[in-house]
C-alpha positions in Angstrom: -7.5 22.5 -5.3 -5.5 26.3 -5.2 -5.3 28.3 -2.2 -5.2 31.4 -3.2 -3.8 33.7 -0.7 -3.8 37.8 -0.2 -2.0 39.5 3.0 -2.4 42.3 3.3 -0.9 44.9 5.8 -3.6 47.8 6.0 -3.1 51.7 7.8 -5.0 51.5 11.3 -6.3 54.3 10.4 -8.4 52.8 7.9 -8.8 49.5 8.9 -12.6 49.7 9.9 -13.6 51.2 6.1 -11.0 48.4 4.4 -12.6 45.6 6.6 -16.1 46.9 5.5 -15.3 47.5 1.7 -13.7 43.8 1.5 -16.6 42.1 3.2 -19.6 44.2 1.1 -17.8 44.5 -2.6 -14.4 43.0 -2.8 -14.9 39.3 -1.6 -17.8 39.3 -3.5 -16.7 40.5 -6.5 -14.1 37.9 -6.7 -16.3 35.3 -5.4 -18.9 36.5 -8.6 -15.9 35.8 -10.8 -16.6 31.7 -10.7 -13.5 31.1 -10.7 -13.6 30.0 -6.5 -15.6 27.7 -4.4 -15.1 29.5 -1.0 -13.5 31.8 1.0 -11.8 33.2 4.2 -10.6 36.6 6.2 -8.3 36.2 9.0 -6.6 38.5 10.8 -2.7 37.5 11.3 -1.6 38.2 14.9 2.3 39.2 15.9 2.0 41.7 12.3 4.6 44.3 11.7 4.4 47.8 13.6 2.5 50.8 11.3 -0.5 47.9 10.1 -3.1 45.2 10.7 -2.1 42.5 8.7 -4.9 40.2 7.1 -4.8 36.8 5.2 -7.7 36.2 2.7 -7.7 33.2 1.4 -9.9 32.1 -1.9 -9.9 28.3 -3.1 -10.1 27.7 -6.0 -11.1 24.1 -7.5 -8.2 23.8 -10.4 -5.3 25.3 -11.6 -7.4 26.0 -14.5 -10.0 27.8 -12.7 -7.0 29.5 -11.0 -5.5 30.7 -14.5 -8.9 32.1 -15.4 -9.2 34.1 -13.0 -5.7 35.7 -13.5 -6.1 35.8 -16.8 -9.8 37.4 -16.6 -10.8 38.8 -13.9 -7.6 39.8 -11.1 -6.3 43.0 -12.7 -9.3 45.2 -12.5 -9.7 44.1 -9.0 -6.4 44.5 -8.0 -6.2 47.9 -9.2 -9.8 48.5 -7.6 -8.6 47.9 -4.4 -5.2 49.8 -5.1 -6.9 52.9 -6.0 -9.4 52.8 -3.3 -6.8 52.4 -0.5 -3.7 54.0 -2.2 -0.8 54.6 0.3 -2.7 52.9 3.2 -1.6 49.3 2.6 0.9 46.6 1.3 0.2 43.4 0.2 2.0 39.8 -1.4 -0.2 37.1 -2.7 0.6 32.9 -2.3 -0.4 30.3 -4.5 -0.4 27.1 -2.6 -1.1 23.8 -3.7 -3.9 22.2 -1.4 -2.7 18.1 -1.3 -4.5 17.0 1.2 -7.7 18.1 3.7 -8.0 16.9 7.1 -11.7 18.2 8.3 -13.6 16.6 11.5 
């Protein structure tokens, strides 16, 4: 399995809309893509001054499926989400390697 992972640091300012938009269409849309199995909004606490920092995290179930989805699908959304929220955010995504899950 991938974890892929999305921070973003988001204006306060627009935090409410952002939170809205990513819950109704953006999560979605990359959810409709296939190419993930599940996934996750948290917010990260201690974040810089001037934003609300948020992890999303998408798993995918292969480094194929991964691939296909950067390949395919994560330009358009990217840029989506960049033109929507211009100037009100900043963001670094994480690939991670799931090796082993510990669930109770």
């Amino acid at each position: 399995m991938i974890l892929y992972n999305v921070t973003v640091s988001i204006d306060p300012a627009v935090e409410s809309e952002w939170l809205d938009w990513m819950r109704a269409t953006h999560i979605p849309d990359v959810m409709a893509t296939g190419c993930f199995v599940e996934s996750r909004i948290c917010r990260v606490h201690g974040e810089e001054e001037g934003g609300v920092t948020f992890a999303i995290g998408y798993i995918a179930p292969s480094q194929d499926k991964y691939d296909e989805y950067v390949a395919t699908h994560s330009l358009a959304l990217q840029q989506e989400h960049g033109t929507r929220f211009e100037g009100k955010f900043a963001a670094f995504r994480t690939i991670l390697t799931v090796l082993e899950e510990f669930k109770k």
